[in-house]
C-alpha atoms as a printed R data frame, in Angstrom:
    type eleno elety resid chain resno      x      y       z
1   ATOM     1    CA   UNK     A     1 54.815 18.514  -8.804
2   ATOM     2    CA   UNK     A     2 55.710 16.003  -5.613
3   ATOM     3    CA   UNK     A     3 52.948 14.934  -3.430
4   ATOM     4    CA   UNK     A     4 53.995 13.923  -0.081
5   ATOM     5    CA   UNK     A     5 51.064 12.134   2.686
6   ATOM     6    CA   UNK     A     6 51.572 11.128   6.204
7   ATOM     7    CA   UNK     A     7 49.956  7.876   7.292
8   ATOM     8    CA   UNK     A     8 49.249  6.273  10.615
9   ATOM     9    CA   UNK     A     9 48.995  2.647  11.339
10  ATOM    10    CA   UNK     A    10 45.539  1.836  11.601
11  ATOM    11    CA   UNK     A    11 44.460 -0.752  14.082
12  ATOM    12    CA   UNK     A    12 42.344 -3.664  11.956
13  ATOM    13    CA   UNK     A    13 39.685 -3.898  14.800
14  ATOM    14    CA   UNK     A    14 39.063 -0.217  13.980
15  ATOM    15    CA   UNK     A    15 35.365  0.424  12.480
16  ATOM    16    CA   UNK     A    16 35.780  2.335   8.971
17  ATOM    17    CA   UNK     A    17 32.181  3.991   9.486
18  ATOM    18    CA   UNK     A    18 33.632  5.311  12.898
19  ATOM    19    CA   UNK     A    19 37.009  6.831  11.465
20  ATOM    20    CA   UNK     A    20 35.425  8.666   8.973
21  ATOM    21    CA   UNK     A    21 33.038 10.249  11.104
22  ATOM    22    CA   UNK     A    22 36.518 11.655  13.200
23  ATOM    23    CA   UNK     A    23 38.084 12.611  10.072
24  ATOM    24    CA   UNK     A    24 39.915  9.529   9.081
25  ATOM    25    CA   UNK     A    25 40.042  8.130   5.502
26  ATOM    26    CA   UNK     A    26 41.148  4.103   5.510
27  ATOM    27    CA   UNK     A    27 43.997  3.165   3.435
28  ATOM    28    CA   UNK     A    28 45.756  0.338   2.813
29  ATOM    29    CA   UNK     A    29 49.709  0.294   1.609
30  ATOM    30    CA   UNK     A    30 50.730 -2.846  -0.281
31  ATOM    31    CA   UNK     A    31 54.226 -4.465  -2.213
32  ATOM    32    CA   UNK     A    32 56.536 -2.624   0.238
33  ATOM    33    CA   UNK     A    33 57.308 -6.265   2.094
34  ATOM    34    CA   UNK     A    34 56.290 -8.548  -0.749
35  ATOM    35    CA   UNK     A    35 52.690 -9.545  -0.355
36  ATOM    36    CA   UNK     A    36 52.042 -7.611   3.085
37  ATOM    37    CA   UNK     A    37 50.012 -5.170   3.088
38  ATOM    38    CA   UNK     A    38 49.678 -2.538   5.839
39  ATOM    39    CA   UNK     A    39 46.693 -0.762   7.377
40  ATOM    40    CA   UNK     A    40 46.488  2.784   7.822
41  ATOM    41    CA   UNK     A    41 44.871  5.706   8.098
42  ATOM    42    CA   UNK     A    42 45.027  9.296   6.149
43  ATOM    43    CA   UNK     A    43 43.688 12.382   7.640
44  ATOM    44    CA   UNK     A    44 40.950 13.265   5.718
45  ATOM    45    CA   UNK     A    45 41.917 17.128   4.167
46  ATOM    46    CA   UNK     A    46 45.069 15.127   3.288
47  ATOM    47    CA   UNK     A    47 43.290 12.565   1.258
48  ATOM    48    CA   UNK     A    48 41.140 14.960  -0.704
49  ATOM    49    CA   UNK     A    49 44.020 17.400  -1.523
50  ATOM    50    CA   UNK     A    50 45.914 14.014  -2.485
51  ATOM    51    CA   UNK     A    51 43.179 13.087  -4.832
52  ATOM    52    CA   UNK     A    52 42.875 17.123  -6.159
53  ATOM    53    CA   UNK     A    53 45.840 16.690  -7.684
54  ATOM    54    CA   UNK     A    54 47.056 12.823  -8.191
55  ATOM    55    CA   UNK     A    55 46.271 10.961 -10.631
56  ATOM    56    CA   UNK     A    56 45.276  7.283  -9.911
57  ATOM    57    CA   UNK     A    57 48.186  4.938 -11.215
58  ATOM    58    CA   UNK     A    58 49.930  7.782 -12.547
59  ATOM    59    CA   UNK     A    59 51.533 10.191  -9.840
60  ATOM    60    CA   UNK     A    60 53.989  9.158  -7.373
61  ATOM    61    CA   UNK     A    61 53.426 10.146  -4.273
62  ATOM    62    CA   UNK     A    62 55.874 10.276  -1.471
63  ATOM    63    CA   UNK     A    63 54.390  8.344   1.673
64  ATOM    64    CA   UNK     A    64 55.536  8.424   5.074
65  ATOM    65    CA   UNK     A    65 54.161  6.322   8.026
66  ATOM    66    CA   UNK     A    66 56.218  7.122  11.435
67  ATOM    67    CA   UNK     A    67 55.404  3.984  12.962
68  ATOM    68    CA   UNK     A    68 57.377  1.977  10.700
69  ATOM    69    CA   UNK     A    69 60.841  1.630   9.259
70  ATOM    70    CA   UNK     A    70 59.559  2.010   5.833
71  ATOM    71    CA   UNK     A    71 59.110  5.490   4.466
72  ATOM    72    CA   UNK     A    72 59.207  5.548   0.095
73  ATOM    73    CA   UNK     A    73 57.143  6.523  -3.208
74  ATOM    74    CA   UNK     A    74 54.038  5.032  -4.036
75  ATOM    75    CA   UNK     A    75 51.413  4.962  -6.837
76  ATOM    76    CA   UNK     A    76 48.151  6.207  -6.056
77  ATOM    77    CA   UNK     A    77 46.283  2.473  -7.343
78  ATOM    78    CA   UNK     A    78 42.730  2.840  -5.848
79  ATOM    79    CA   UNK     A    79 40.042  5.801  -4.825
80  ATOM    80    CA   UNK     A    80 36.823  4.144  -3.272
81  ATOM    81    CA   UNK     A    81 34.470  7.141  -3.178
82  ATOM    82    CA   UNK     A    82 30.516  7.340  -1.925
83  ATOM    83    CA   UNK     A    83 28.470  6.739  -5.163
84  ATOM    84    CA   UNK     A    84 26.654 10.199  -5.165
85  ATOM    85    CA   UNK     A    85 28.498 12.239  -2.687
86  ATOM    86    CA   UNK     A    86 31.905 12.017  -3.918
87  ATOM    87    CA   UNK     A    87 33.376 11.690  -0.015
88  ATOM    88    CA   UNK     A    88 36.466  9.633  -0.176
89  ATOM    89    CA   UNK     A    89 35.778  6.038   1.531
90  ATOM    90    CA   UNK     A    90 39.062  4.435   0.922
91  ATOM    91    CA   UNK     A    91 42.692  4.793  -0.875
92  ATOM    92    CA   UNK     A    92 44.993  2.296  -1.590
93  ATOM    93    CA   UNK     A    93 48.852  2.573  -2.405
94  ATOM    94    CA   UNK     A    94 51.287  0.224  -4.203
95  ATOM    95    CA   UNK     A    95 54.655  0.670  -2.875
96  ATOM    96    CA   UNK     A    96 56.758  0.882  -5.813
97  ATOM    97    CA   UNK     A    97 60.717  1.244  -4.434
98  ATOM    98    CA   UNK     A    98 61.092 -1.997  -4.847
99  ATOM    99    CA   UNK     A    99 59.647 -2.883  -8.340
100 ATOM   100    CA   UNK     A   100 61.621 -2.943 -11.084
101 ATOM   101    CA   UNK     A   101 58.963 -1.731 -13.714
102 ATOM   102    CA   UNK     A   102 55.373 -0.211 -12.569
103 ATOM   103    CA   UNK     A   103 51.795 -1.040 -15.155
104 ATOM   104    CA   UNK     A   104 49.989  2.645 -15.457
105 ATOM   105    CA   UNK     A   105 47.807  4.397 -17.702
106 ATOM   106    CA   UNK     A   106 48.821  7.621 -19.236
107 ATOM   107    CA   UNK     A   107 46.889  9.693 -21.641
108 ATOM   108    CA   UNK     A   108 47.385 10.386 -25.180
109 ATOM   109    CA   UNK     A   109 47.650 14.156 -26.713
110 ATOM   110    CA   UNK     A   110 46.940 13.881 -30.624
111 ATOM   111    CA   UNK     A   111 49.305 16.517 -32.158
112 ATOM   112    CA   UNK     A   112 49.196 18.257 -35.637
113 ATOM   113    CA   UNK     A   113 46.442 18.152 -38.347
114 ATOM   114    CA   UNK     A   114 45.857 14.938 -40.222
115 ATOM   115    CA   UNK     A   115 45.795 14.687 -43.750
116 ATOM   116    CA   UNK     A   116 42.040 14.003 -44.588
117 ATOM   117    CA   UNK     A   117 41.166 16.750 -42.015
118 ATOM   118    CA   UNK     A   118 42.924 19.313 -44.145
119 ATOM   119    CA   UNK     A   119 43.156 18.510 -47.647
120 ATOM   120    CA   UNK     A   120 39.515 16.734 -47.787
121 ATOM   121    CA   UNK     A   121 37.785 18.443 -44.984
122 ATOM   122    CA   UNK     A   122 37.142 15.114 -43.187
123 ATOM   123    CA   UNK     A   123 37.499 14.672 -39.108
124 ATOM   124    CA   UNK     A   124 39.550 12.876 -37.154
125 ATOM   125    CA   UNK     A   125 38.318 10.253 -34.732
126 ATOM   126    CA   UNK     A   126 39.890  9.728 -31.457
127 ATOM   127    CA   UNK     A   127 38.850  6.072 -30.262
128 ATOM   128    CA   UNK     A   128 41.848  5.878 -27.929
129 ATOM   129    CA   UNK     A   129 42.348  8.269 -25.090
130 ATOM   130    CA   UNK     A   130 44.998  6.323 -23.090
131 ATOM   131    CA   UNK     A   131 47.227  3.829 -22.996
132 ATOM   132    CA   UNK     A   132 48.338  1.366 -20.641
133 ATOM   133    CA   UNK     A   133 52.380  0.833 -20.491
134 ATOM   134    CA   UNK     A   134 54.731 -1.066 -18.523
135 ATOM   135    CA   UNK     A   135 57.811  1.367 -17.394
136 ATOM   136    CA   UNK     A   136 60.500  2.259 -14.854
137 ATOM   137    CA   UNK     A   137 59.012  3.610 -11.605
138 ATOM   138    CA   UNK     A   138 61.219  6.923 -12.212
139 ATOM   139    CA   UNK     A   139 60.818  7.586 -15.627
140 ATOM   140    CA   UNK     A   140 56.702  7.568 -15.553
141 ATOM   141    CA   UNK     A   141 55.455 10.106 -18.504
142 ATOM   142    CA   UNK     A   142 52.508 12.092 -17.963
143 ATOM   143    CA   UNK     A   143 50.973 11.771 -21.006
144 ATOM   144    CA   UNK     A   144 52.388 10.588 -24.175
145 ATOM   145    CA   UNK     A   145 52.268 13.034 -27.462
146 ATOM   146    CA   UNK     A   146 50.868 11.120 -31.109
147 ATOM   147    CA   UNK     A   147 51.641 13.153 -34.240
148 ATOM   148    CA   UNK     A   148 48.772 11.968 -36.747
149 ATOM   149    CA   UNK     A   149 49.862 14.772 -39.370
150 ATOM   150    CA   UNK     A   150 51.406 11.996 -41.655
């Protein structure tokens, strides 16, 4: 699935408390222009349908701001939420047309039936759920599949 947002430059005067209360999540867009980072601003039914269904450091996401010349895919790196509400406080995005190879976490899917769990009625224990990788910005895997029946 592609996930498209539309930001707005955000003035950095602007009070965070006072965009949220006028629908406004604060976001921040970094490693489009080497280590600038840009301001912005998200509308905020944008930002929680973006978080419904992105995963953080996993999902690119294709991110437009009309303000500037720069319009490209992104990672999803950071979701600051309230502590016991949930609301959305802050995203941030990592600009990733430019990199050559993106860090993420992807989970792990344990496939088959291991040995001890079928001949000797044993169970298997999962300590690992995901992995962090190193890979090409286009070739990101959504979860990587383990076959533990040998």
């Amino acid at each position: 699935m592609e996930l498209s947002i539309e930001c707005q430059k955000r003035d950095t005067s602007a009070n965070p408390r006072a965009l949220r209360r006028e629908g406004q999540i604060p976001a921040v867009l970094y490693g489009h222009d080497g280590d600038a980072s840009v301001s912005l601003v998200v509308e905020q039914r944008e930002a929680e349908r973006l978080v419904r269904y992105a995963d953080v450091n996993n999902t690119l996401i294709n991110v437009s701001v009309p303000e500037m010349p720069w319009n490209g895919q992104a990672l999803l790196r950071e979701v600051q939420t309230h502590p016991w509400k949930g609301k959305i406080y802050h995203l941030s995005f990592f600009s990733i047309s430019s990199q050559s190879s993106v860090d993420v976490v992807v989970g792990i899917n344990y496939t088959g039936t291991a040995r001890g769990v079928k001949d000797e009625g044993g169970t298997l224990d999962i300590m690992v759920s995901e992995l962090a990788i190193r890979c090409a910005p286009d070739v990101i895997p959504e979860s990587l599949d383990i076959d533990v029946s040998h």
